[in-house]
N, C-alpha and C positions, 0 to 999 in steps of 0.2 A: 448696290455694291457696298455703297457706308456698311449697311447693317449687314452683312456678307463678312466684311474685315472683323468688324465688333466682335460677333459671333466666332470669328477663326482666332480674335487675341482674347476671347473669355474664354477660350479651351486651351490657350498655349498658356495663359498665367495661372488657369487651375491647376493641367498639367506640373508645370515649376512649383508651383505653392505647394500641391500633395504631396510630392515626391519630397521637397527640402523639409514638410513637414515633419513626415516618416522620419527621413535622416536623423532630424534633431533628437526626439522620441527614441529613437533607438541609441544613440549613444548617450540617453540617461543611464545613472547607477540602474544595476538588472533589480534594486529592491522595487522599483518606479513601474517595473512591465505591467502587475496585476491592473495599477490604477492607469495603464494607458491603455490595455486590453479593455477594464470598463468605460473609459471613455470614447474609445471607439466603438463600445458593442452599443453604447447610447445612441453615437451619431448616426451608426445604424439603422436601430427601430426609429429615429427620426427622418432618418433617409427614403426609407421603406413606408412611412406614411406620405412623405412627397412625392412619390412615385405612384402611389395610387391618386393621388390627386391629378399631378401632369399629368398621367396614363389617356388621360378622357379628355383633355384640352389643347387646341391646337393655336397657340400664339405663342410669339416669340419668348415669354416669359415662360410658360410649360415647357420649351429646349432648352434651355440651358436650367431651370431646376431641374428636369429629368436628367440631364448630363453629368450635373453635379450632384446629384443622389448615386446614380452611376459610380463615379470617380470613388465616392463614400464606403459605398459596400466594397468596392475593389479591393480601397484603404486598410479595411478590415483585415482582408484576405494576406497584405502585405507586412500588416500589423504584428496579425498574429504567426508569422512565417519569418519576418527578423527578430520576433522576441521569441522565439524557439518555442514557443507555446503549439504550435500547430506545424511538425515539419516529416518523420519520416518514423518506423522503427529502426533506421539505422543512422547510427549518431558516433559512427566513428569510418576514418576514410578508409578507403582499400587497401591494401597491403601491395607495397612498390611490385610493378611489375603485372599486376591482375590487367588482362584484357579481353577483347572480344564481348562474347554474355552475360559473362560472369562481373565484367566492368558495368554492364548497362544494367545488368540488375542490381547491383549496388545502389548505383546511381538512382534508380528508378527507386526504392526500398527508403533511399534517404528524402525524399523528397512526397512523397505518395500521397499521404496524410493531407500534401498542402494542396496539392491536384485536387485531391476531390474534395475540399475545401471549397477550390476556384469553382470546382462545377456543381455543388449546391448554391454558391452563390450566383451563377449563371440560372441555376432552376427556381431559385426564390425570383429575382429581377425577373425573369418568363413570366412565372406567374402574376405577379401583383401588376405587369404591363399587359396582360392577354385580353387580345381584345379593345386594346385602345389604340386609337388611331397615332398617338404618341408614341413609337416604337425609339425614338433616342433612346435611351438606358438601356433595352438592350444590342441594340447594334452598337455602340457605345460599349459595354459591359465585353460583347464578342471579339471587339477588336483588340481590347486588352489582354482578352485570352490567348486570342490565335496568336498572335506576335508578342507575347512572351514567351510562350510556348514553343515558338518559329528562334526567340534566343536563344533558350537554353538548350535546342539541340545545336543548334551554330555553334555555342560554346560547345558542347560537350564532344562536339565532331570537329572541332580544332579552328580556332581564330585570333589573330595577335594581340587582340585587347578582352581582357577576361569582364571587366569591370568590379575586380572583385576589392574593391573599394568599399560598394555599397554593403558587404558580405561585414556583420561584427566576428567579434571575437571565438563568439561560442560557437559559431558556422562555420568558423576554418575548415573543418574537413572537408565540406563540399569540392574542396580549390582540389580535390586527388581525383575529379572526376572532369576539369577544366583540363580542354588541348590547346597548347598552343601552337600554331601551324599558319601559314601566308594566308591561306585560304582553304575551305570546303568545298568541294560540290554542291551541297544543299544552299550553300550561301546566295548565289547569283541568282538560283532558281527561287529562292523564299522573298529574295531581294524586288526581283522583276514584277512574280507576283502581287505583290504588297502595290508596287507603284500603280500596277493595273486598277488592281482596287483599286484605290484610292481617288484616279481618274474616275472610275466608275461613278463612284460613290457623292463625289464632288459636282459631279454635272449636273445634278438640280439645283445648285447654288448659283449659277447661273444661266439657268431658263429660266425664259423670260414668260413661261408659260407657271411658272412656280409661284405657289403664294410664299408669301413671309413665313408664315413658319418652316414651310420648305425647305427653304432657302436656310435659312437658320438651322435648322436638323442638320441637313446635309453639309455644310460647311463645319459643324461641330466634329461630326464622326468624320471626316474626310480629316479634318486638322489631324484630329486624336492618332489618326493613320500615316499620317506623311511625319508625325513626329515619334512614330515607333518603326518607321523609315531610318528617319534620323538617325536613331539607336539606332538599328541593326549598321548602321555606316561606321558609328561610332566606335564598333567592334572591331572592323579593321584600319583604321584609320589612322596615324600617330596622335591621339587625342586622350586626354584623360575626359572621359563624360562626370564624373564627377565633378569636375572644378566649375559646373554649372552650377552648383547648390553649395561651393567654397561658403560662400556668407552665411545661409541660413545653417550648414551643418559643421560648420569649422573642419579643422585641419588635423589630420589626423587621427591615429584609432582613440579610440574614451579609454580613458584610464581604469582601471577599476578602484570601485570605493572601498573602504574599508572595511563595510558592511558588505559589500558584495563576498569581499574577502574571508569575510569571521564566516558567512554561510557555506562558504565552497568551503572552508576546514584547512583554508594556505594562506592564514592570515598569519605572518610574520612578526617577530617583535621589533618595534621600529630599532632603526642603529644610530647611535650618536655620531654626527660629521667630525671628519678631522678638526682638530684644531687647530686653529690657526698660529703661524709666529707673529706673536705681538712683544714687543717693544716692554720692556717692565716699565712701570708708573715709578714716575719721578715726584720728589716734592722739593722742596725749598730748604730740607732738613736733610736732606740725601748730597743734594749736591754740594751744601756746605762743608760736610765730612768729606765728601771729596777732593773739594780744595785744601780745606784742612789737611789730608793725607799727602796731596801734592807738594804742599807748603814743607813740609816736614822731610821732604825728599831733594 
């Protein structure tokens, strides 16, 4: 059971850690994306050599570095999707009032690019695991897919909390494809699903017939599960999910820099502040004359 917890809190503090990491990363100046894009495509091909390693080893140590190779590649996929490097050929919102098809193909148009992003990244983690009795990374890698994918139609079919917190500046438009509504249909049903899994998935974590790595595997991906539960709660719930990652990603949207600004061609020239009423400076020869003049009155 110890090593069951272990295993379920080394997937809830990578979970937290990845995600505040992103944040932080994303609300650097946009001149910062290139050298965060190479340094995620690094952690990558580093990722993708530990995944051929764990791939073929089955102890405790091969789950959770397969998990967090996993998380890595993910990383990428979220990486290059907040820094608008990999997002849709449409990069501007609907026009008030577009609904039905014609909304979902917007939607679907502005986001595409990053879809089949997630599902090459889902067909590299297949392959470099195929075949190895290590299957964390991609059950791992799947859950992340299905249940973001299980979000963005929840958002997109209407739910009270958008989380579009996590959304920067240059994404705005996405928010004209966000409903806001008490609830979906699809909600309860993607909702219940998820818990099944996750029962599912969880029950070699505790048999007693399980070895340790087992046991460890399944508790990894079963966590990764009931905490993309979580989120989906979080969407209706009166909760900012955001103010989980308040520390690591601070408050509020990133300002833009100056150099962000001289690039996009809306770099303003700065304004001088009012000035202030300040008091005239007095000396010791000022006020003499004024006695003086008083004296004479």
């Amino acid at each position: 059971m110890t090593m069951v917890l272990a295993a379920a809190g080394f997937a809830l503090f990578a979970w937290w850690a990845s995600t505040g990491l992103i944040l932080v990363l994303d609300r650097l100046p946009r001149w910062t994306f290139p050298w965060t894009m190479g340094g995620a495509t690094l952690l990558t091909v580093l990722a993708l050599l530990g995944l051929s390693w764990s791939a073929g080893e089955t102890t405790i140590a091969a789950a959770l570095c397969a998990f967090a190779c996993a998380l890595v590649v993910w990383g990428w996929t979220e990486v290059s999707f907040l820094t608008g490097w990999i997002t849709g050929p449409r990069t501007t919102a609907s026009p008030p009032g577009t609904r039905g098809l014609t909304r979902l193909r917007h939607a679907i148009a502005a986001i595409i690019w990053h879809e089949l992003a997630i599902l090459a990244g889902f067909l590299v983690v297949l392959a470099v695991s195929w075949g190895g009795e290590n299957q964390t990374a991609t059950m791992s890698y799947a859950v992340l897919w299905v249940m973001r994918l299980s979000a963005k139609i929840n958002i997109f079919l209407g739910v009270p909390n958008h989380a579009d917190g996590f959304l920067p500046d240059h994404l705005a438009y996405l928010k004209s494809w966000f409903t806001k509504k008490p609830m979906n249909v699809f909600f309860p049903v993607s909702v219940s699903a998820a818990l099944v899994a996750t029962v599912l998935v969880a029950e070699p974590a505790f048999s007693a017939s399980a070895t340790a790595f087992e046991a460890a595997s399944a508790a990894l991906v079963a966590t990764l599960l009931a905490l993309a539960v979580l989120e989906h709660w979080f969407l209706v719930l009166p909760f900012e999910s955001i103010a989980l990652w308040r520390l690591p990603a601070g408050e509020g949207p990133r300002a833009p820099s100056a150099r962000d600004a001289a690039r996009d061609g809306a770099r303003e020239p700065a304004r001088e502040p009012l000035a202030a009423v300040r008091p005239a400076p007095t000396s010791k020869i000022d006020n003499d004359n004024a006695a003086y003049s008083l004296g004479r009155r």
